[in-house]
Biopython code that builds the backbone (N, CA, C, O; Angstrom):
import numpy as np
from Bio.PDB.StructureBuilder import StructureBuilder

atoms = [
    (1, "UNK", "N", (-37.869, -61.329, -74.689)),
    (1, "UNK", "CA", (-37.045, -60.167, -74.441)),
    (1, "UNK", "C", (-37.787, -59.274, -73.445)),
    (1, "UNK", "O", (-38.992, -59.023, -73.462)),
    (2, "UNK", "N", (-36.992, -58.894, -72.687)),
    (2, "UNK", "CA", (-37.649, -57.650, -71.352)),
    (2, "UNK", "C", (-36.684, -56.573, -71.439)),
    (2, "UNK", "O", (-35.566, -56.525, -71.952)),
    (3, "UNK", "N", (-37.373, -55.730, -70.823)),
    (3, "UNK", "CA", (-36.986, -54.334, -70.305)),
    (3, "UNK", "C", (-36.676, -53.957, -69.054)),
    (3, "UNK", "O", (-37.335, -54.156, -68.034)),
    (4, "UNK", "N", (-35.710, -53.438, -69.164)),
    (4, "UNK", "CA", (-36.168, -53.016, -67.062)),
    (4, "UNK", "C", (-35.033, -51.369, -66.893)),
    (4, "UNK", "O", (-33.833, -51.219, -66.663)),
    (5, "UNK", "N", (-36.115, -50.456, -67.136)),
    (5, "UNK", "CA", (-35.434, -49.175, -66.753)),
    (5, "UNK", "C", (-34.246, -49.255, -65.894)),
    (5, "UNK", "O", (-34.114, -50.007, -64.928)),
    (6, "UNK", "N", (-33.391, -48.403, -66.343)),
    (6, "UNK", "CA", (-31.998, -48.231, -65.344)),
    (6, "UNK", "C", (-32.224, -47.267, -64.652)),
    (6, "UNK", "O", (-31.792, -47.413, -63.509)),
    (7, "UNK", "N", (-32.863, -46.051, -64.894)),
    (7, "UNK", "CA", (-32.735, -44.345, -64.021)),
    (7, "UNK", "C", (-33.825, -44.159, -64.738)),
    (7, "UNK", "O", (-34.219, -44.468, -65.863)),
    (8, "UNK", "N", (-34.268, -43.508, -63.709)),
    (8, "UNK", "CA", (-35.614, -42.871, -64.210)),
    (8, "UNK", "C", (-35.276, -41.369, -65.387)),
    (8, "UNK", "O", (-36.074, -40.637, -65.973)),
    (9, "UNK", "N", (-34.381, -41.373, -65.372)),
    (9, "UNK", "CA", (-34.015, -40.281, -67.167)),
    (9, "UNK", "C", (-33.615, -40.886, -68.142)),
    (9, "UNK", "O", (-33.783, -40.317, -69.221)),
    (10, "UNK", "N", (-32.953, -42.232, -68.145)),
    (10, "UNK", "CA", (-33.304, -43.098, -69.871)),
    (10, "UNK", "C", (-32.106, -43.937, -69.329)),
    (10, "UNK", "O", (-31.302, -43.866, -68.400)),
    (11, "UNK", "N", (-32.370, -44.713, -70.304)),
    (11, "UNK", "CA", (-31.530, -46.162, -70.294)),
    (11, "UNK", "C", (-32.462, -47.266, -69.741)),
    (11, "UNK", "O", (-33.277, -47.050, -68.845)),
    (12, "UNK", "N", (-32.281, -48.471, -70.344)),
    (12, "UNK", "CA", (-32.821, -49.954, -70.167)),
    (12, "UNK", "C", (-32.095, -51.186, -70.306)),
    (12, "UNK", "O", (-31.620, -51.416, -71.419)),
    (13, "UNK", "N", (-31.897, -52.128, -69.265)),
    (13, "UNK", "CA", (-31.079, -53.393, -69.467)),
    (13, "UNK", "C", (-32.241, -53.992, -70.234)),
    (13, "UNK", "O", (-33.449, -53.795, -70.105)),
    (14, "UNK", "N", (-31.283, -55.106, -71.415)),
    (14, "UNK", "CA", (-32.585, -55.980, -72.047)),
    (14, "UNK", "C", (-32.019, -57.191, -71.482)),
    (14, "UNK", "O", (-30.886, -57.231, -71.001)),
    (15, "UNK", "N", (-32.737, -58.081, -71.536)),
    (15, "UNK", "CA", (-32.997, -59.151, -70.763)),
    (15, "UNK", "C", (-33.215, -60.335, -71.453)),
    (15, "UNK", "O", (-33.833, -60.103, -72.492)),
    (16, "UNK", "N", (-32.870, -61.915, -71.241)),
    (16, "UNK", "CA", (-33.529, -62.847, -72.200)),
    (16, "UNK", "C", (-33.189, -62.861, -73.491)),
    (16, "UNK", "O", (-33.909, -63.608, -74.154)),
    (17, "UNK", "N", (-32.332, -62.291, -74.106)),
    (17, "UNK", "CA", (-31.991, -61.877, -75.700)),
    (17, "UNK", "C", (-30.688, -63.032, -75.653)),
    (17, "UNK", "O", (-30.218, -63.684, -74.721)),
    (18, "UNK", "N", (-30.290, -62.940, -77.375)),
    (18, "UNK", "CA", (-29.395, -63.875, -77.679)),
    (18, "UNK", "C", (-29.243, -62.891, -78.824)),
    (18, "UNK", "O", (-30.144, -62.593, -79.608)),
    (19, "UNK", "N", (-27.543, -62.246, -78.837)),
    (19, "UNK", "CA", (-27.804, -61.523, -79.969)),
    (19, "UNK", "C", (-27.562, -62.804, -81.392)),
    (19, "UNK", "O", (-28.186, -62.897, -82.448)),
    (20, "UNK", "N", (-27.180, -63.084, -81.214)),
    (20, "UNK", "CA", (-27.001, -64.509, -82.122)),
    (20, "UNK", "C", (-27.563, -65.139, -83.216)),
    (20, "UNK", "O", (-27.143, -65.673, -84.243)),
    (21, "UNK", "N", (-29.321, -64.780, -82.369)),
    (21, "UNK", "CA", (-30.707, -65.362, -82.876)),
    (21, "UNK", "C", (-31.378, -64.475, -82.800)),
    (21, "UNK", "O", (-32.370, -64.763, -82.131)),
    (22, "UNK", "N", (-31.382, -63.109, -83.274)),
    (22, "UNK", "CA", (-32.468, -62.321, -83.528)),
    (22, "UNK", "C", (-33.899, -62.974, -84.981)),
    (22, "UNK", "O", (-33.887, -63.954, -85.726)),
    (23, "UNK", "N", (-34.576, -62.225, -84.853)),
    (23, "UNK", "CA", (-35.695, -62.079, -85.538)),
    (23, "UNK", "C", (-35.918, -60.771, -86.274)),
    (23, "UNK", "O", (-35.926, -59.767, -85.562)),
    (24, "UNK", "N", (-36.096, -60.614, -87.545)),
    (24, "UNK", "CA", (-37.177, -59.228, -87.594)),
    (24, "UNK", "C", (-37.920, -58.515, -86.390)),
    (24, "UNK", "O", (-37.777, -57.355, -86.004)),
    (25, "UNK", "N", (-38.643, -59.382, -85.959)),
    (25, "UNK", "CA", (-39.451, -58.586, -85.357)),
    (25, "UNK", "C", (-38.895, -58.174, -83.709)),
    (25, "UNK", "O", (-39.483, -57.330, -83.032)),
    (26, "UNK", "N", (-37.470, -59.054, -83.141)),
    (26, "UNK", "CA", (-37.090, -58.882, -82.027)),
    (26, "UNK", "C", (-35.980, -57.302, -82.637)),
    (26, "UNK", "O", (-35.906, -56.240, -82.018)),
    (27, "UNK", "N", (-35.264, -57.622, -83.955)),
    (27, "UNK", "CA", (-34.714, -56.074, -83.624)),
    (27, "UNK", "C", (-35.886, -54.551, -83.905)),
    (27, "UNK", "O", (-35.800, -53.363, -83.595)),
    (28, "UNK", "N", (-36.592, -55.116, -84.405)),
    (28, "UNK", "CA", (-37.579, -53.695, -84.795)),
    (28, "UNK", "C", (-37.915, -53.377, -83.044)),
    (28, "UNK", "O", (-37.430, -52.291, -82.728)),
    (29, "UNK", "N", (-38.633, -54.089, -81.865)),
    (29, "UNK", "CA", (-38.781, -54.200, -80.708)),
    (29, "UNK", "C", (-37.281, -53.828, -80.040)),
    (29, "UNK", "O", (-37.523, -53.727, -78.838)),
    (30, "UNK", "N", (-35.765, -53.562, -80.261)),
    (30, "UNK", "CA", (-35.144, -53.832, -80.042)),
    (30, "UNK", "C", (-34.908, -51.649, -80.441)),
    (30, "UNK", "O", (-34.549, -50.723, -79.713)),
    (31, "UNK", "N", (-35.296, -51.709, -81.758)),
    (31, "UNK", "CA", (-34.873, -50.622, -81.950)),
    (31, "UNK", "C", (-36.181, -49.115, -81.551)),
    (31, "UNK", "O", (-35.839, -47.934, -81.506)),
    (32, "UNK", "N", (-37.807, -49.691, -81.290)),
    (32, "UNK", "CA", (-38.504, -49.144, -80.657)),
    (32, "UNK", "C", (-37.632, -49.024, -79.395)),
    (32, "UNK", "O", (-37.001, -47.967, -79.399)),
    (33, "UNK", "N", (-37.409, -49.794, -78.317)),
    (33, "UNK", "CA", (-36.566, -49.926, -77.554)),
    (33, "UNK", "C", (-35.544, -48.178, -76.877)),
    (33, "UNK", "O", (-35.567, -47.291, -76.023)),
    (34, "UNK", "N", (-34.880, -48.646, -77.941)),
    (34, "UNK", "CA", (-33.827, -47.809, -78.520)),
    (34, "UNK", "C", (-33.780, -46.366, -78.476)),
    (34, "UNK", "O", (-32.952, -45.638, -77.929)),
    (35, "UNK", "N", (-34.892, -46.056, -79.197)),
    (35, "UNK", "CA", (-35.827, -44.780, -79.144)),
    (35, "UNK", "C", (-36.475, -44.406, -78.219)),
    (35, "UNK", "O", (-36.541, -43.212, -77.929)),
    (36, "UNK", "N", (-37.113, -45.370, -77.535)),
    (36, "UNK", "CA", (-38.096, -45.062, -76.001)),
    (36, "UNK", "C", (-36.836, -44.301, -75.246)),
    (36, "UNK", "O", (-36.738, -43.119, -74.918)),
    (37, "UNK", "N", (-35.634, -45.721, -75.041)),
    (37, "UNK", "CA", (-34.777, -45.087, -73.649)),
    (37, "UNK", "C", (-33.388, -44.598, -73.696)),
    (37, "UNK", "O", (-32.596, -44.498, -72.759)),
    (38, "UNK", "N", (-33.189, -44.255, -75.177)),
    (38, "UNK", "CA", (-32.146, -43.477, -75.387)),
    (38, "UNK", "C", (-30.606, -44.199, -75.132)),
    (38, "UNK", "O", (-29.471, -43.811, -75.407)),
    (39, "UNK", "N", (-30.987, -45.101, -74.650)),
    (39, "UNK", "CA", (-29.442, -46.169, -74.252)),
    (39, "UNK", "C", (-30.218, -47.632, -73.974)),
    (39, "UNK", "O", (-31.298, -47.803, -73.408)),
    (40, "UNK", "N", (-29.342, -48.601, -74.541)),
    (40, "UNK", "CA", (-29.819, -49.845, -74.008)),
    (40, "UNK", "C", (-28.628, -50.760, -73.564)),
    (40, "UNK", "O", (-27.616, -50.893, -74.252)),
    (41, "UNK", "N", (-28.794, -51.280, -72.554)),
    (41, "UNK", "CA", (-27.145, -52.038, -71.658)),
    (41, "UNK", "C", (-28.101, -53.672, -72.080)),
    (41, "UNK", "O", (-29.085, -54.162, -71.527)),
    (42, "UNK", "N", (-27.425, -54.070, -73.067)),
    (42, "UNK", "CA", (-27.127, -55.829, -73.150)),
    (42, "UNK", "C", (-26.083, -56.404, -72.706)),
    (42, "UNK", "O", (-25.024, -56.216, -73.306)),
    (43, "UNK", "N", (-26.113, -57.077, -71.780)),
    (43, "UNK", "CA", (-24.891, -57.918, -70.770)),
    (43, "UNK", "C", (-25.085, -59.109, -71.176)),
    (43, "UNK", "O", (-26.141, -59.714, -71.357)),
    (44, "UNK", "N", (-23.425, -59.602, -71.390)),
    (44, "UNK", "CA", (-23.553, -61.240, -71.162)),
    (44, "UNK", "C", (-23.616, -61.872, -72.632)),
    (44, "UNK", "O", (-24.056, -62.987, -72.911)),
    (45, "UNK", "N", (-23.169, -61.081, -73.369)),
    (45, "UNK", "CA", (-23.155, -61.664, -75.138)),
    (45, "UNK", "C", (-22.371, -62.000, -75.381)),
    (45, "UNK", "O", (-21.320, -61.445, -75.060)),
    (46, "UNK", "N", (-22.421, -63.332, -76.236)),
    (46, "UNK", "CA", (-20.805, -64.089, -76.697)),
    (46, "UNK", "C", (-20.867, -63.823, -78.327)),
    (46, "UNK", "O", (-21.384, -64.579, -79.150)),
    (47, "UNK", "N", (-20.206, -62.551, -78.593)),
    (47, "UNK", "CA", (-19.819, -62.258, -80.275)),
    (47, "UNK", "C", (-18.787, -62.584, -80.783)),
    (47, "UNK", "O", (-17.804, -62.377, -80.071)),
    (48, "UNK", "N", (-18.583, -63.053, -81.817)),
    (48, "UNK", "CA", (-17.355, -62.846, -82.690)),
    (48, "UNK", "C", (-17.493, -61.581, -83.407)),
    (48, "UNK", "O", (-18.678, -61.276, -83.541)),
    (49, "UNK", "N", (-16.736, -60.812, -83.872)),
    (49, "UNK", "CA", (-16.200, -59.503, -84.457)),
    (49, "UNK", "C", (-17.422, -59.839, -85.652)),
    (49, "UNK", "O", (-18.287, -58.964, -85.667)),
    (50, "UNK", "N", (-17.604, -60.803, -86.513)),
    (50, "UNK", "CA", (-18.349, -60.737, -87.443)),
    (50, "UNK", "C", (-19.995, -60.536, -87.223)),
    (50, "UNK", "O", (-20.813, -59.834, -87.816)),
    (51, "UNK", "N", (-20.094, -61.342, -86.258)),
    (51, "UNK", "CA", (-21.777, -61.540, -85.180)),
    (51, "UNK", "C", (-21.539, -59.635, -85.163)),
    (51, "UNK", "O", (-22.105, -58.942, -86.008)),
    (52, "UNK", "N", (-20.751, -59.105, -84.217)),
    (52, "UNK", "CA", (-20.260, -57.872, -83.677)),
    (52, "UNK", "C", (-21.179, -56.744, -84.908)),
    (52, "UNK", "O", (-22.270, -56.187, -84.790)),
    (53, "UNK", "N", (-20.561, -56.744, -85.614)),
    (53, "UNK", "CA", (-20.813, -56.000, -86.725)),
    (53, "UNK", "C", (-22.185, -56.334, -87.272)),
    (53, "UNK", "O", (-23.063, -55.487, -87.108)),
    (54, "UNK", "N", (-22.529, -57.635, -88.000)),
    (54, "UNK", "CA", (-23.378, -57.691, -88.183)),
    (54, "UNK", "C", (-24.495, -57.626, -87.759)),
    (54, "UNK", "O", (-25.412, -57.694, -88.577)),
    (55, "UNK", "N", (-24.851, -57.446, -86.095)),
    (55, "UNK", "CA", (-26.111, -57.080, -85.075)),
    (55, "UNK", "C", (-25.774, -55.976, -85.835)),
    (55, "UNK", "O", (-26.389, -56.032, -86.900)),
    (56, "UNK", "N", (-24.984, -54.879, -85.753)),
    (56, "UNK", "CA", (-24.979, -53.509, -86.053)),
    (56, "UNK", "C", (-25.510, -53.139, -86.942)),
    (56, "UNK", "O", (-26.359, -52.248, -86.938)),
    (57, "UNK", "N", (-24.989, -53.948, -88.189)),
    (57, "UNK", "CA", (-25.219, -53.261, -89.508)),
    (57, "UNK", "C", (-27.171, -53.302, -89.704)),
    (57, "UNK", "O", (-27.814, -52.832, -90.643)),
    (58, "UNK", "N", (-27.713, -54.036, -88.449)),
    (58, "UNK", "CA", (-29.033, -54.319, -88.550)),
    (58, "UNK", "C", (-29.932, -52.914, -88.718)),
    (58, "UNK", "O", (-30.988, -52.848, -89.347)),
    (59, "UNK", "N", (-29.031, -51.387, -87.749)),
    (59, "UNK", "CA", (-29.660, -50.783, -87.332)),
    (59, "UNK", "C", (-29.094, -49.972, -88.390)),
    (59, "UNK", "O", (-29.990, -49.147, -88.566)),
    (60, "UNK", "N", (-28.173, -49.691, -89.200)),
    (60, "UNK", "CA", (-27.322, -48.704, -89.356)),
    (60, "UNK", "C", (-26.103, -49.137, -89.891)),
    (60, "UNK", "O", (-25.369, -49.882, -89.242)),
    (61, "UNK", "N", (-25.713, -48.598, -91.426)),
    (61, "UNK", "CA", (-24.597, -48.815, -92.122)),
    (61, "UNK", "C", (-23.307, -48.091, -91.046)),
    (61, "UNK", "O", (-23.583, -47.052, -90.446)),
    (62, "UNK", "N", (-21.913, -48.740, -90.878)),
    (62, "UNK", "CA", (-21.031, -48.831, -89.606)),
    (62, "UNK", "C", (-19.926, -47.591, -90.469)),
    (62, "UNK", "O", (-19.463, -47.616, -91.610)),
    (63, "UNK", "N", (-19.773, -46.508, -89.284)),
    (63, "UNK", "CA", (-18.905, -45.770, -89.688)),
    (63, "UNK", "C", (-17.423, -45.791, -89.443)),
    (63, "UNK", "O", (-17.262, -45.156, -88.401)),
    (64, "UNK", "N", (-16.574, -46.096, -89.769)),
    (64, "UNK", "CA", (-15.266, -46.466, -89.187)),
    (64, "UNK", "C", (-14.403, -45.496, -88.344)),
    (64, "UNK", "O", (-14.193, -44.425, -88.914)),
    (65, "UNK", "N", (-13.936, -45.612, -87.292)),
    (65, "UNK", "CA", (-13.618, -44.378, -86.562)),
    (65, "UNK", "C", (-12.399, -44.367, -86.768)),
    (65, "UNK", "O", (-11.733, -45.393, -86.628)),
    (66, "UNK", "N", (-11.815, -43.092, -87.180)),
    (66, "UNK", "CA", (-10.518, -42.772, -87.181)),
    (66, "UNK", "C", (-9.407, -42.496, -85.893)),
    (66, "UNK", "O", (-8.248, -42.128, -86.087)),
    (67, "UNK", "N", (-9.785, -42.658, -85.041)),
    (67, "UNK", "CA", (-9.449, -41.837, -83.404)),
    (67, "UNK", "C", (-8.763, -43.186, -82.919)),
    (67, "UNK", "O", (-7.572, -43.188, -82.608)),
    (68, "UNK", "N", (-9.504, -44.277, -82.864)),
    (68, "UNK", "CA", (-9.443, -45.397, -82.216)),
    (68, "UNK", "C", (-8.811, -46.601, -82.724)),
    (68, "UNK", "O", (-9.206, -46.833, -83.867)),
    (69, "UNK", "N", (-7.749, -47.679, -82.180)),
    (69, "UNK", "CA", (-7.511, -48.790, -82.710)),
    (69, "UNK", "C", (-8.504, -49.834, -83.042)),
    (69, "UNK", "O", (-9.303, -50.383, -82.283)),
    (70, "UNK", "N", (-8.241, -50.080, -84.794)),
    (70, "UNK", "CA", (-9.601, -51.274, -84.588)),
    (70, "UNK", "C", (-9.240, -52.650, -84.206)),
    (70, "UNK", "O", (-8.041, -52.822, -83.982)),
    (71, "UNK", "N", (-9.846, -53.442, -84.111)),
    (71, "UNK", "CA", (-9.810, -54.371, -83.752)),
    (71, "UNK", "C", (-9.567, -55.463, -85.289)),
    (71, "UNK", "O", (-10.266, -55.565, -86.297)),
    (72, "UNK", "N", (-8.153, -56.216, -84.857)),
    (72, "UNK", "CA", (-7.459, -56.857, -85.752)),
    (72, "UNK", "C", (-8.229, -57.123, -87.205)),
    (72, "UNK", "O", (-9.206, -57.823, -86.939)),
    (73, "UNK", "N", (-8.194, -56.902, -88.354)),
    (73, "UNK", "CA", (-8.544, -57.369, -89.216)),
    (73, "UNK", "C", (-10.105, -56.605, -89.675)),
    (73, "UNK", "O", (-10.288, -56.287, -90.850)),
    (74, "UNK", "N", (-10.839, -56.440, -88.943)),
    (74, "UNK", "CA", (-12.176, -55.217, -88.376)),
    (74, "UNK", "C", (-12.415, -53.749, -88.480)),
    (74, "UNK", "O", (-12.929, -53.047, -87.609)),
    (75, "UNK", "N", (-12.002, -53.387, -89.591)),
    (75, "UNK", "CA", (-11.952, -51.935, -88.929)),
    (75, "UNK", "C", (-13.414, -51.151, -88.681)),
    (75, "UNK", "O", (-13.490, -49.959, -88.382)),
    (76, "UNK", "N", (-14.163, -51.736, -88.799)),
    (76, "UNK", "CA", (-15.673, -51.443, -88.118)),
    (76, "UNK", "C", (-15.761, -51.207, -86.590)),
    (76, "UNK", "O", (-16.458, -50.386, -85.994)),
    (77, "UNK", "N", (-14.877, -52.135, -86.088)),
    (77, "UNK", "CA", (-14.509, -52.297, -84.540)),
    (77, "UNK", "C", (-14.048, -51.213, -83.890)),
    (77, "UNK", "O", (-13.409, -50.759, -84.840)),
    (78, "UNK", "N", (-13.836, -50.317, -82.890)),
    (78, "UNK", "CA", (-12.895, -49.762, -82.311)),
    (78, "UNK", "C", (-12.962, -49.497, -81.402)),
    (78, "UNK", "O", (-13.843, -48.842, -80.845)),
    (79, "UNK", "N", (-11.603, -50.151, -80.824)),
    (79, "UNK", "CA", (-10.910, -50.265, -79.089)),
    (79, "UNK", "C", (-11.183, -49.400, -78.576)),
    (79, "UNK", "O", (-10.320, -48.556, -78.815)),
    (80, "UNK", "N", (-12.376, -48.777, -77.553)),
    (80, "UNK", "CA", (-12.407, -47.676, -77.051)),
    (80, "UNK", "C", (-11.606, -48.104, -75.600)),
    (80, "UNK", "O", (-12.259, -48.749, -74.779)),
    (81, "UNK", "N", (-10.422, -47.802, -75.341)),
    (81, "UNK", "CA", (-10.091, -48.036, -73.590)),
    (81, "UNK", "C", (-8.800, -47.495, -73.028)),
    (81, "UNK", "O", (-7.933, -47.106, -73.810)),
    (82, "UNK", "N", (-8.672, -47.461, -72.115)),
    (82, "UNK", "CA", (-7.655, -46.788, -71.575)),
    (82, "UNK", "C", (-6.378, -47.517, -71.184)),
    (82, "UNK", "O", (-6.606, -48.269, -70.237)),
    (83, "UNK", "N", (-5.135, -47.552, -71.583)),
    (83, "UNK", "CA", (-3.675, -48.029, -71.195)),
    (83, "UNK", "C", (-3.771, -47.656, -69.842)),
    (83, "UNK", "O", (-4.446, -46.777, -69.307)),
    (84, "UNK", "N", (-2.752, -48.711, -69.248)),
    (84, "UNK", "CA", (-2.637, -48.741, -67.915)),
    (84, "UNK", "C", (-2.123, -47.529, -67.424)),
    (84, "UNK", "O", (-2.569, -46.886, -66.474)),
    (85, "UNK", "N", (-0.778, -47.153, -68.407)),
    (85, "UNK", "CA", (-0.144, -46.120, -68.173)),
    (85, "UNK", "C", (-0.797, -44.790, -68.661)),
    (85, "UNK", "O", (0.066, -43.917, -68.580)),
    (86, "UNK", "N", (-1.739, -44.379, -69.043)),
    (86, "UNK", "CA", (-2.313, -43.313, -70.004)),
    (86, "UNK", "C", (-3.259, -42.549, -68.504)),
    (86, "UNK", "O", (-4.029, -43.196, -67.793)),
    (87, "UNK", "N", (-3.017, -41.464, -68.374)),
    (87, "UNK", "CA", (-3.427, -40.752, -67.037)),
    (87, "UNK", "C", (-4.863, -39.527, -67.799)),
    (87, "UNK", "O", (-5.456, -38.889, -66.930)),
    (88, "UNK", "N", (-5.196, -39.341, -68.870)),
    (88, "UNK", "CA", (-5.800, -38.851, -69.550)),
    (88, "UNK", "C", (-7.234, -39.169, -69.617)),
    (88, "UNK", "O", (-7.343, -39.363, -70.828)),
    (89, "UNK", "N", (-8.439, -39.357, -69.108)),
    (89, "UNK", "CA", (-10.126, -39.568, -69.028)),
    (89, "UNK", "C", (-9.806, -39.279, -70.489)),
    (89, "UNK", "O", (-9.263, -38.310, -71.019)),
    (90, "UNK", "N", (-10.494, -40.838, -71.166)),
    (90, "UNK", "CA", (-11.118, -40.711, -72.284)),
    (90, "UNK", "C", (-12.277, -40.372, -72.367)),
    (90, "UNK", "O", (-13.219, -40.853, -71.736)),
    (91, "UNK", "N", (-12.316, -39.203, -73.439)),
    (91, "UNK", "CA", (-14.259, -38.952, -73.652)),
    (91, "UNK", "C", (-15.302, -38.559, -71.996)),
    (91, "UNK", "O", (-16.436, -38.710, -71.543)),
    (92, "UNK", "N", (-14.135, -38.062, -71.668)),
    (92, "UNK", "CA", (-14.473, -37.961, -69.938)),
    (92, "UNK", "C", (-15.884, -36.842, -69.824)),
    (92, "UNK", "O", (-16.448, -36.652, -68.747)),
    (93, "UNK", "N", (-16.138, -36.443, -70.586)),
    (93, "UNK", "CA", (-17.523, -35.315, -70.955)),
    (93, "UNK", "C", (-18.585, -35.925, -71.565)),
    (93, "UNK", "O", (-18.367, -36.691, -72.504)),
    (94, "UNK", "N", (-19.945, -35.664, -71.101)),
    (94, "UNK", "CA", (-20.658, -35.997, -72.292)),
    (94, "UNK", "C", (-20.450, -35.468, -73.338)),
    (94, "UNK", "O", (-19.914, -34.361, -73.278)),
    (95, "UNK", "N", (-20.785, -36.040, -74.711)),
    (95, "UNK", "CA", (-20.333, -36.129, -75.831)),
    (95, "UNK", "C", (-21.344, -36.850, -76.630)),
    (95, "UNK", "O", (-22.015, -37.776, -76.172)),
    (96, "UNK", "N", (-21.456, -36.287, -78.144)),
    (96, "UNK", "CA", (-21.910, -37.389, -79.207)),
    (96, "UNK", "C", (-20.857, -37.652, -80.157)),
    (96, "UNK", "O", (-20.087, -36.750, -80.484)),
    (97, "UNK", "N", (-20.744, -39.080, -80.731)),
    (97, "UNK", "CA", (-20.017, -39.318, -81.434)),
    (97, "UNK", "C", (-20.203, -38.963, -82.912)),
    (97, "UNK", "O", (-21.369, -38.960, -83.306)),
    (98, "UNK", "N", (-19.409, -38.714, -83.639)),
    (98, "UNK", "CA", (-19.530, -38.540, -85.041)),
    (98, "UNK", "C", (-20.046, -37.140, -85.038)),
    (98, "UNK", "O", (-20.452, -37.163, -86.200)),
    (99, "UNK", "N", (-20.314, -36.051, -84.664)),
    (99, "UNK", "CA", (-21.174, -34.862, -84.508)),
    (99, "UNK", "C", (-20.781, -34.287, -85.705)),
    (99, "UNK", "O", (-21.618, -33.774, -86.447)),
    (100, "UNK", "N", (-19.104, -34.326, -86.091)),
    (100, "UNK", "CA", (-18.673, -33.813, -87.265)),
    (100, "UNK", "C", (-19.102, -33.877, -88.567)),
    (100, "UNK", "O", (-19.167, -33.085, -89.507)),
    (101, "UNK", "N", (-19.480, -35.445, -88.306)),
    (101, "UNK", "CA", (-19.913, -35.607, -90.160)),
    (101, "UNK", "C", (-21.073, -34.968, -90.520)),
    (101, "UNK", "O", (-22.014, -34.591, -89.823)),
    (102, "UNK", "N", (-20.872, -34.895, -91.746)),
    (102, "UNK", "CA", (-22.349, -34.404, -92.453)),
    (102, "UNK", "C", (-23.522, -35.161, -92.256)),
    (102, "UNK", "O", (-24.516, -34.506, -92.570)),
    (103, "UNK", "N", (-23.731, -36.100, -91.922)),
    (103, "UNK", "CA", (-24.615, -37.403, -91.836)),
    (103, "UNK", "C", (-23.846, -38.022, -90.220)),
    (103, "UNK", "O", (-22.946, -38.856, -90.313)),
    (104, "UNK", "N", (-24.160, -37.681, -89.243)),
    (104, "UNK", "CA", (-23.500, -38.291, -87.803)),
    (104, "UNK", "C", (-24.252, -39.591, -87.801)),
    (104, "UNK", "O", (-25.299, -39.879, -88.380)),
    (105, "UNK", "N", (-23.325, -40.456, -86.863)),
    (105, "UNK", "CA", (-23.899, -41.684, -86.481)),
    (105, "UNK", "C", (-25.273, -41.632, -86.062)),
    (105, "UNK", "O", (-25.909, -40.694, -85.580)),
    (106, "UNK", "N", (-25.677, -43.031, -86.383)),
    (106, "UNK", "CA", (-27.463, -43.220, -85.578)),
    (106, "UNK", "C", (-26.874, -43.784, -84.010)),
    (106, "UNK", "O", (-27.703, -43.800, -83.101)),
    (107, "UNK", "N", (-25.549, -44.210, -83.728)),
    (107, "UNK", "CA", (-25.535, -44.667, -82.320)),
    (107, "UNK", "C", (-24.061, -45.166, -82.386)),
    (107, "UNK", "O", (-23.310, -45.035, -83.352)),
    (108, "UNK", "N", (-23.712, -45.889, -80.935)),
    (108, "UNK", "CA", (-22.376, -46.351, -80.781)),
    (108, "UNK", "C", (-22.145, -46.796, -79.602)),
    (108, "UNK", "O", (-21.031, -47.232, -79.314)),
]
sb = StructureBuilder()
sb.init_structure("model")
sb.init_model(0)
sb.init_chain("A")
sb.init_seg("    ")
for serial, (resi, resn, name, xyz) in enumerate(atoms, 1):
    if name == "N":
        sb.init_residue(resn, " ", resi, " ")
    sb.init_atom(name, np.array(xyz, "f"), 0.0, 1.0, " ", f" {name:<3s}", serial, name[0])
structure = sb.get_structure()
């Protein structure tokens, strides 16, 4: 697994990974990670909804979002995207998710 800064103010593509086949010790490195650069962009993963969730639940019990369509059968999942016809910027501000709850998300 590699790193490779995106902007020099945070974020990191990881590299070489398979979310598929993690390890203990690749998500603990995964979630140091995490913490160093405040965002991490993994490209190129082939999940099923169950894989989907379950990388997740690695870091963090999954909060179900009320706002969003989930994804069939999933409601852990949710469709964040825009209709063709929908003229409205979703989430067009920075923003944190969950800010409301008493306990907010660890991520998303």
């Amino acid at each position: 697994m590699k790193f490779e800064t995106a902007c020099s103010v945070f974020g990191a593509y990881v590299h070489d990974i398979d979310l598929n086949d993690l390890t203990s010790a690749d998500v603990t490195q995964l979630d140091d990670a995490w913490a160093e650069y405040g965002v991490l962009f993994i490209r190129d993963q082939q999940l099923t909804p169950e894989q989907h969730l379950g990388f997740a639940e690695r870091f963090a019990s999954i909060d179900v979002n009320q706002f969003f369509r989930p994804v069939d059968g999933h409601p852990g999942i949710a469709e964040v995207l825009k209709e063709r016809d929908q003229t409205i910027n979703i989430g067009g501000g920075w923003h944190t998710d969950h800010s409301y709850d008493d306990q907010p998300a660890r991520g998303s």
